[in-house]
C-alpha positions in Angstrom: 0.0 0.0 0.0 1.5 3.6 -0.9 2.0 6.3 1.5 -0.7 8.0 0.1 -3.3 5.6 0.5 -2.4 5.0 4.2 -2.6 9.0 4.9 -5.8 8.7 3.1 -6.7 5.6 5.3 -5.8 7.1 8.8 -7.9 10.3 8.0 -10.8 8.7 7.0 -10.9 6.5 10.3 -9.7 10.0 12.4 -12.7 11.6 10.9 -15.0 8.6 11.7 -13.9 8.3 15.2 -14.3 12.6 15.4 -18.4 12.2 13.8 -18.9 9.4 16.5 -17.3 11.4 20.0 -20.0 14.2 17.9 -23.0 12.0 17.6 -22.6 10.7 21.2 -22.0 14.3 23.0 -25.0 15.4 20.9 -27.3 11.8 21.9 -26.3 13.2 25.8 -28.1 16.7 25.3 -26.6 19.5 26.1 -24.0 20.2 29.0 -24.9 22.8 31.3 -21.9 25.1 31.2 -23.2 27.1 34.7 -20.4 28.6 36.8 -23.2 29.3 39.3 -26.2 27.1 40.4 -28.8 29.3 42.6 -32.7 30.3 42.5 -32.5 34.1 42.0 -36.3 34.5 43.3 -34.9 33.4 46.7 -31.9 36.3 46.9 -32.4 38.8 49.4 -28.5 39.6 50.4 -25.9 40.3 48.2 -22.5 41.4 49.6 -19.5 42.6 47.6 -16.4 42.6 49.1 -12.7 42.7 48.5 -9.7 42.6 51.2 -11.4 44.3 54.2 -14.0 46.7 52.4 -17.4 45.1 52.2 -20.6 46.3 50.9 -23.8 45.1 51.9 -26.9 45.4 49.5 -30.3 44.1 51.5 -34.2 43.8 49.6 -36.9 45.6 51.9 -39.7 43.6 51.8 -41.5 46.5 53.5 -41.2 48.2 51.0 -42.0 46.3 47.9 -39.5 44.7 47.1 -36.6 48.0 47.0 -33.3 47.6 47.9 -31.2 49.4 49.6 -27.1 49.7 50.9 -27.3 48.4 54.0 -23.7 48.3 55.1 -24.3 52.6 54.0 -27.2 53.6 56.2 -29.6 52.0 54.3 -29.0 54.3 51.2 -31.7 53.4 48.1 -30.0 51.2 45.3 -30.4 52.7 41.6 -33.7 50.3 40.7 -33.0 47.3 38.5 -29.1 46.6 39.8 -29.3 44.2 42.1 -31.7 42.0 39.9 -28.8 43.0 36.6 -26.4 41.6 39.1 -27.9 38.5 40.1 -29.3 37.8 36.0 -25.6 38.2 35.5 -24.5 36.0 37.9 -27.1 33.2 36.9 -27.0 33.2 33.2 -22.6 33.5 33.6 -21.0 30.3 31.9 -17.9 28.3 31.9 -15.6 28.6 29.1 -12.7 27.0 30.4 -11.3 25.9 33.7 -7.7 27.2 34.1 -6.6 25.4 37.1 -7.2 24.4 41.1 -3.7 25.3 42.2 -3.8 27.7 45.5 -0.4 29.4 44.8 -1.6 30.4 41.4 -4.9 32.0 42.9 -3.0 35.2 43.1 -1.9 34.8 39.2 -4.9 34.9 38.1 -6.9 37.8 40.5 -8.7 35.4 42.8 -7.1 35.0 45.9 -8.7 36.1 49.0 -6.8 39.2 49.0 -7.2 40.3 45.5 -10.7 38.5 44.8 -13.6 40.2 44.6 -15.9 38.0 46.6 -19.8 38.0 45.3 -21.6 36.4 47.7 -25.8 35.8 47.3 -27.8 35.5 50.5 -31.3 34.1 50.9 -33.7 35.6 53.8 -32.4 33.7 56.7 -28.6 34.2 55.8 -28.4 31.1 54.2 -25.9 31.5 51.2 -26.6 30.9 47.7 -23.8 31.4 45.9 -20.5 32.2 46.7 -17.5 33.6 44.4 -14.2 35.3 43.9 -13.8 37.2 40.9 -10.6 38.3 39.4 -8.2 39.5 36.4 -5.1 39.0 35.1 -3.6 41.8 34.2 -3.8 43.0 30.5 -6.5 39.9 29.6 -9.8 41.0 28.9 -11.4 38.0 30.7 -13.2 37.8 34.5 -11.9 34.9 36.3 -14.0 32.9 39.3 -12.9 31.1 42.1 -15.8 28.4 44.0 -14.7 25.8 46.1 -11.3 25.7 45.0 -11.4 25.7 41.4 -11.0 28.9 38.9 -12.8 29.2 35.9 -12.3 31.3 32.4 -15.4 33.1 31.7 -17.0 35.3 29.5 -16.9 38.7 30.3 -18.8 39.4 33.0 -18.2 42.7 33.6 -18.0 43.1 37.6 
């Protein structure tokens, strides 16, 4: 058999092999690519922080449903925010996990004292979702950080 024939040969089986990973990811639905899993009806608490400065952004469910700055003496919140926030948050997907490793955590923006910690509160205080966002430096991508692994995203924009 010539060479050519067996280059030939060895793409048409590398090409078979490729359409039948396809068929069977496709047979399996679709993967859910969610860097956060959380009911956003049930968030009452969200609380931005990074280092030692903290903000703390509560609903008033006295008074429909408002929020307001509650770490700032209860200053009002520009209407529709906290809900862009959270949609962002809930609808933000995995592109690519970069890595688990601790000492790179401040590589990549997310270690405790660079991160910018998102964390989602229900009523009770129970947490929702909890993250560390971060940047690399000249790299137009957000970076997350929830229980112990980072994450490329899209842009998020926080």
């Amino acid at each position: 058999m010539s060479l050519r024939v067996r280059v030939l040969a060895g793409l048409v089986v590398a090409l078979a092999v490729i359409r039948a990973v396809l068929f069977v990811t496709e047979a399996q639905g679709p993967v859910d690519r969610s860097l956060l899993r959380f009911d956003s009806a049930k968030v009452a608490r969200i609380v931005l922080s990074q280092g030692s400065e903290r903000l703390v952004i509560e609903e008033d469910s006295l008074k429909d449903g408002r929020w307001r700055v509650a770490s700032r003496g209860d200053l009002p919140v520009l209407e529709g925010a906290p809900q862009q926030l959270i949609a962002r948050l809930r609808d933000w997907r995995s592109e690519r996990t970069v890595g688990s490793a601790s000492d790179r955590y401040a590589d990549w923006g997310v270690s405790d004292a660079l991160g910018r910690r998102v964390r989602l509160e229900d009523r009770d205080g129970a947490v929702l979702a909890d993250v560390l966002v971060g940047r690399i430096t000249g790299i137009d991508r957000d970076l997350a950080r929830e229980s112990g692994f980072n994450v490329d995203s899209s842009k998020l924009g926080l």
